[in-house]
Each structure stands twice: as C-alpha cells, then as structure tokens.
N, C-alpha and C positions, 0 to 999 in steps of 0.2 A: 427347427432344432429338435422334437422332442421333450416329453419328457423323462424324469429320473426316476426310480424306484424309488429314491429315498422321498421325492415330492410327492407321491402319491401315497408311503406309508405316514408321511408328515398329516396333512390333508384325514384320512381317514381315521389317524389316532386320535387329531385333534378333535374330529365331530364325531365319531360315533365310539368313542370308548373301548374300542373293543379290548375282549381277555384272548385273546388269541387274533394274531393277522399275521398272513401272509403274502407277500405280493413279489410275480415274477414276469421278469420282462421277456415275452414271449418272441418279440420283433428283432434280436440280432444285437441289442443296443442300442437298436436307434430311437426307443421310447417310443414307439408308437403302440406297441400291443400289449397287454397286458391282464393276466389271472390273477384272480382274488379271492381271497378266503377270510371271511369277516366274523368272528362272535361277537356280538355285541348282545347286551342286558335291554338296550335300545329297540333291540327290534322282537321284545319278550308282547304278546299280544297283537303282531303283525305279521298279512299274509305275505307271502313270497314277492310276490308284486313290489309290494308296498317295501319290503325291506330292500329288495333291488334299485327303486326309485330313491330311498334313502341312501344307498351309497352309488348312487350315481350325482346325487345332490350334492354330497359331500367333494364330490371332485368335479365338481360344476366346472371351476377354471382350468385345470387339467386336461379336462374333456374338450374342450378347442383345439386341443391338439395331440390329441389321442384319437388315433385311426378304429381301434377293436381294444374292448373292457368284455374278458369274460368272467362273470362272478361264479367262480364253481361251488364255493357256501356264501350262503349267508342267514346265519344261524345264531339262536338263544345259545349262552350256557350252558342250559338243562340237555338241548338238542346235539350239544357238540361232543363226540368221544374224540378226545385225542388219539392219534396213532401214537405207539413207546419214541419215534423219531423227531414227534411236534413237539416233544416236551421244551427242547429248547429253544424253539421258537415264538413260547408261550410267554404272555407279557402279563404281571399283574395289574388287575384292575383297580 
C-alpha cells in the first residue's frame, strides 16, 4: 500500500522535534519515496551520520515500506537558513 506523507511527517515531529520539516513524496503517490528536510535542536552535537541514523530511527515502521528515504538536510537551528519561501512551512518548536 505505501506510505502517506502525512505518516512520515506524524512519525518525525513526534521524535525528533523539529523547527522546521519538510517531507515530499517523490514516488508518484504511491509512498514509496520520499525527501526530507529535518531541524531539529536534537541533533545539535551530532555528526551527519549519526543525525541520519536518528531519522531513520524515527521512521523505523515507515521504513518496511518505504522503497528510497533521501534526507537532503538534516540540520541544527544554528545550521539552518530558511529560504523567504520555507517560512511557511516553518513549524514552532
């Protein structure tokens, strides 16, 4: 079946906090692929790796049925410049 957009941004708000996420279903609708752009305050002292591994954690059960997860950020606060376009896509912390 896939999954929804809305379960993976469910899933990712709920464990890693972020101030800013974006999630787009890259596969057509059928939930299988999907970009991500993550700030979290969570991954403030961790390397790229490690903040990758944390949101892949985060959508552990997701991930059974998710074919391709590209994370194209995943960033501190301090690290993140919004574009003037993400502003309303910005979520408070």
């Amino acid at each position: 079946m896939g999954v929804s957009k809305e379960q993976v941004e469910a899933s990712l708000t709920s464990k890693l906090k972020p101030v800013h996420l974006e999630v787009i279903d890259i596969s057509g609708g059928c939930g299988a692929s999907f970009e991500v752009e993550v700030v979290s305050e969570q991954f403030e002292g961790k390397r790229l790796l490690e903040r990758h591994r944390m949101v892949n954690a985060a959508l552990e059960e997701e991930m059974k049925e998710i074919h391709a997860l590209s994370i194209k950020k995943a960033q501190t606060p301090h690290q993140w410049k919004p574009s003037p376009d993400s502003a309303t896509q910005t979520k408070d912390a």
